[in-house]
C-alpha positions as CSV (number, residue, x, y, z in Angstrom):
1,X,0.0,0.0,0.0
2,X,2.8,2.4,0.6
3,X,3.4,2.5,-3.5
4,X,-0.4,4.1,-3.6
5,X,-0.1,6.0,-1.2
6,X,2.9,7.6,-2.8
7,X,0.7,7.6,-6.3
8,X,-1.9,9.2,-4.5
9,X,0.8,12.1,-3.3
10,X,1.9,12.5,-7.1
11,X,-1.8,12.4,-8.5
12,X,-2.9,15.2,-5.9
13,X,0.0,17.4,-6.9
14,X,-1.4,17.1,-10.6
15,X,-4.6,18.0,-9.8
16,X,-3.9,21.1,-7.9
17,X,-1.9,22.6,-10.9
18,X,-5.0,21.5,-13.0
19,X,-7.1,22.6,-10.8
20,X,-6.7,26.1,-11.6
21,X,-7.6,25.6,-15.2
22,X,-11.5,24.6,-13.9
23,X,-12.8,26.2,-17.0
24,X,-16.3,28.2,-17.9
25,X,-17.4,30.2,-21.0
26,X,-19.9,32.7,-20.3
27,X,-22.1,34.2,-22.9
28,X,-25.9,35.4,-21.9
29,X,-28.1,33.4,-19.3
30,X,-32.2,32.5,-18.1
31,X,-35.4,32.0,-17.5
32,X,-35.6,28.9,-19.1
33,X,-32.7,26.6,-18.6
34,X,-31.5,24.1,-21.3
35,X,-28.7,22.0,-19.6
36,X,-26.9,18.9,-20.7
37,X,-24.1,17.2,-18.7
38,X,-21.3,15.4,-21.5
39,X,-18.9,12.5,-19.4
40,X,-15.4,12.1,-21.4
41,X,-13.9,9.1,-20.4
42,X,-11.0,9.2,-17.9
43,X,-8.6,6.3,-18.5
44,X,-6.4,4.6,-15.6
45,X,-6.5,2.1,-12.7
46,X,-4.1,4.3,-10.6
47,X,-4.5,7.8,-9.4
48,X,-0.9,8.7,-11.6
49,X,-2.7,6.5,-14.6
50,X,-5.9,8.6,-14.4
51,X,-3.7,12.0,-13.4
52,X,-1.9,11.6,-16.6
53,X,-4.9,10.5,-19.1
54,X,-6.9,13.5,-17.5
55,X,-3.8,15.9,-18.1
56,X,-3.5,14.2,-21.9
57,X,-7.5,14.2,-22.8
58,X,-8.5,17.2,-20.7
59,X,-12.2,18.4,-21.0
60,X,-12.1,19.9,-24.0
61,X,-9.6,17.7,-27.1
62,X,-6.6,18.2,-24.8
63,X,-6.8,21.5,-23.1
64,X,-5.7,20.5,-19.7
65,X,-9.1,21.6,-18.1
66,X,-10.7,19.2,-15.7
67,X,-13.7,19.6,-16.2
68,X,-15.5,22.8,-18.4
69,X,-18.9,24.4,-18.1
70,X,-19.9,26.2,-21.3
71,X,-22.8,28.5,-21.5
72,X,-25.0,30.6,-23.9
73,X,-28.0,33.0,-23.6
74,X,-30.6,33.5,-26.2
75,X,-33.0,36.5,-25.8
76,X,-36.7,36.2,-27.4
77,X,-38.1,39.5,-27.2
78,X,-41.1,41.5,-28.3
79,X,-41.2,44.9,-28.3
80,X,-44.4,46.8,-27.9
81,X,-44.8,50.3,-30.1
82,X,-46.1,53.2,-28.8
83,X,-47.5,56.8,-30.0
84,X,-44.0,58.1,-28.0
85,X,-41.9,55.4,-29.1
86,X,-41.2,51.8,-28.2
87,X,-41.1,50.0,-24.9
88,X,-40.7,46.2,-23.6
89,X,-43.6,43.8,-24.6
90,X,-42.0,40.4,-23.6
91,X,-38.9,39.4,-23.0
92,X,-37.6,35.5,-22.4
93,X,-33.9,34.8,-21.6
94,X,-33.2,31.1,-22.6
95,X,-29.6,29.4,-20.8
96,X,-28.4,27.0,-22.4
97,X,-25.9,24.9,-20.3
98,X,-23.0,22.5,-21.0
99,X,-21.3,20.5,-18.7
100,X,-18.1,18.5,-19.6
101,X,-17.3,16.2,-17.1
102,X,-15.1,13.4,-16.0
103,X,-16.0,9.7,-15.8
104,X,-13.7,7.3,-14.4
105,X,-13.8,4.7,-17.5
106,X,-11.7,2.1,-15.8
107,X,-13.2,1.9,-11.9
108,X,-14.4,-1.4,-11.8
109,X,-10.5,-2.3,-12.4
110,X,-9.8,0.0,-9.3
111,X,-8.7,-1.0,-5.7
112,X,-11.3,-0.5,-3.6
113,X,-9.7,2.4,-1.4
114,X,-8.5,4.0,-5.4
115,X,-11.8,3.9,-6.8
116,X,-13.9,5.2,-3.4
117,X,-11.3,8.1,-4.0
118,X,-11.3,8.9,-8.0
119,X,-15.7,8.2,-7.9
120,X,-16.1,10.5,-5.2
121,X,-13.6,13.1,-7.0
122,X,-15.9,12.8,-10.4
123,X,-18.9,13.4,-7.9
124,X,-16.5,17.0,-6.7
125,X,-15.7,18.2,-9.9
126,X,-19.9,17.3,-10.9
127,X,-20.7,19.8,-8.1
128,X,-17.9,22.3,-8.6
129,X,-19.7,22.8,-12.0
130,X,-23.2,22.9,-11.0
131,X,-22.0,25.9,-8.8
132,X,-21.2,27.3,-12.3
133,X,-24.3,26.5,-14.2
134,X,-26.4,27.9,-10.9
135,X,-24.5,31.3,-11.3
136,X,-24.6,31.4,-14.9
137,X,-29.0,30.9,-14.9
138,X,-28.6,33.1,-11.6
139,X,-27.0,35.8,-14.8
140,X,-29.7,34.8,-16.9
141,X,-32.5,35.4,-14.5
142,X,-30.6,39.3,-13.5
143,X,-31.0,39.7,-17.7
144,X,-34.5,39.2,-17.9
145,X,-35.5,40.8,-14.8
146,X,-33.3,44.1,-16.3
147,X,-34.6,44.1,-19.8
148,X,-38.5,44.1,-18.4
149,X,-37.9,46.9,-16.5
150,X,-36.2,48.9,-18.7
151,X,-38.3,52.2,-19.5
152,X,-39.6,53.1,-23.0
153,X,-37.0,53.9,-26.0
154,X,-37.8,56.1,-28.8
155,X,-37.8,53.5,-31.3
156,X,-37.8,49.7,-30.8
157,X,-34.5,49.3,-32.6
158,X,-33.1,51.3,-29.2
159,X,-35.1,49.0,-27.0
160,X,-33.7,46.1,-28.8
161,X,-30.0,48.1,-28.1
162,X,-30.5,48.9,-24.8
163,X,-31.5,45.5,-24.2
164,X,-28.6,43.6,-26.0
165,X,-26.4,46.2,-23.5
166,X,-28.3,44.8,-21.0
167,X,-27.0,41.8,-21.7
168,X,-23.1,42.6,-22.5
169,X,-23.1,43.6,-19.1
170,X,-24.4,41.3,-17.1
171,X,-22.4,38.2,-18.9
172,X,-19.4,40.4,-18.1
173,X,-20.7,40.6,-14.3
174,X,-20.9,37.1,-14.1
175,X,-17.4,36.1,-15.7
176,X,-16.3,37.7,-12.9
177,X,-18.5,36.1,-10.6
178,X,-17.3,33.1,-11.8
179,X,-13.6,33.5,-11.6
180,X,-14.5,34.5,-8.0
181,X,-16.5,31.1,-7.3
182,X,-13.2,28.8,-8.5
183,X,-11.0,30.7,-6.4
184,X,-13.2,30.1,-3.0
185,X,-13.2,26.6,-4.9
186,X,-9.3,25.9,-5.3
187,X,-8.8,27.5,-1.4
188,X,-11.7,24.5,-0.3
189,X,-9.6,22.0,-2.3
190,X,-5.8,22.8,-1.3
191,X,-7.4,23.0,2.5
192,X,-8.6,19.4,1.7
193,X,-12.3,20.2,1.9
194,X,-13.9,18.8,-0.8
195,X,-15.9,15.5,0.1
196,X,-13.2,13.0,-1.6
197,X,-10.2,14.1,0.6
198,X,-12.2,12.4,3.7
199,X,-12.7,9.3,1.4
200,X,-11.2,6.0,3.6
C-alpha cells in the first residue's frame, strides 16, 4: 500500500496545478434553462494513470481543463410600439448549459480504497460545475428581470439596443462572478475540503 499512497501524493499534486484551469465560457443566461451534462472518459487504474490520461484528454480535445462548463443565452423578445416610441412587450432569456465532465472509465478495475477516491472526486468536480451552471441561470434570470424593467426607448430598434447592452453587461458581471466562485473553490480543495479528501 505504501506504493499508492505515494501515487496518491503525485496524483494530488497534478490535480492542484489543474485545478486552476476549472474552466467556464460565459455568454448570456435565463429564465428557461437548457442544460446537458457530457462525461469524457478518464482512463487509468491508478491515481498517476488517471492523473496523466486527465492531463492528456483534458475536457475539451486536450486543453488541460478538468472539467468545463460552457454556456449561452438566447433573448426572445417582443417589443411593444407606442405613440411616443417603443417600450418592452415580452422578454424570455433562454440558458443554455453545457457540462463536460469526467467519468472514471476504468473503476471497476480500481482497488477498492483507489476507486472510493477517484468516484467520489468525479462526484467533486460534478458539483464544482453545477455551482457554475447555478450562477450562470442566476445571470440569466438578473438579464430578464433588467430588460423588463427597462423604460420606453424612442424606437424599438433602441429597445432592442438597450437590451442587448443589458446583456453585455451582465455576462461580463458574471465572468467575474465566476472567476471569484473557482477561487473560494481551489482554497476549499488545497485546504482538503472537498468531500473525496475524507474518502477511507
Amino acid at each position: 500500500m505504501a506504493g499508492v499512497r505515494t501515487s496518491f501524493g503525485i496524483w494530488v499534486i497534478a490535480l492542484l496545478a489543474l485545478s486552476a484551469v476549472f474552466g467556464q465560457r460565459s455568454a448570456e443566461a435565463a429564465t428557461k434553462v437548457r442544460a446537458q451534462v457530457v462525461e469524457f472518459d478518464v482512463r487509468g487504474t491508478t491515481p498517476s494513470e488517471v492523473a496523466a490520461n486527465l492531463i492528456r484528454r483534458g475536457a475539451r480535445a486536450g486543453n488541460g481543463a478538468i472539467a468545463i462548463t460552457s454556456s449561452s443565452y438566447w433573448m426572445d423578445i417582443t417589443p411593444a410600439p407606442r405613440k411616443d416610441g417603443c417600450a418592452v412587450g415580452a422578454v424570455t432569456i433562454t440558458t443554455y448549459v453545457v457540462i463536460n465532465t469526467p467519468r472514471m472509465a476504468d473503476a471497476v478495475r480500481m482497488e477498492p480504497k483507489v476507486r472510493r477516491v477517484l468516484t467520489a472526486f468525479a462526484r467533486d468536480v460534478l458539483r464544482h460545475e453545477r455551482g457554475h451552471q447555478s450562477l450562470k441561470v442566476a445571470a440569466g434570470q438578473r438579464m430578464e428581470k433588467e430588460i423588463r424593467s427597462l423604460p420606453p426607448q424612442g424606437s424599438c430598434m433602441e429597445v432592442r439596443q438597450k437590451a442587448q447592452a443589458v446583456i453585455a453587461r451582465i455576462t461580463r458581471e458574471s465572468h467575474l462572478e465566476n472567476l471569484e466562485y473557482d477561487k473560494r473553490e481551489h482554497q476549499a480543495f488545497v485546504a482538503g475540503k472537498w468531500a473525496f479528501s475524507s474518502v477511507r
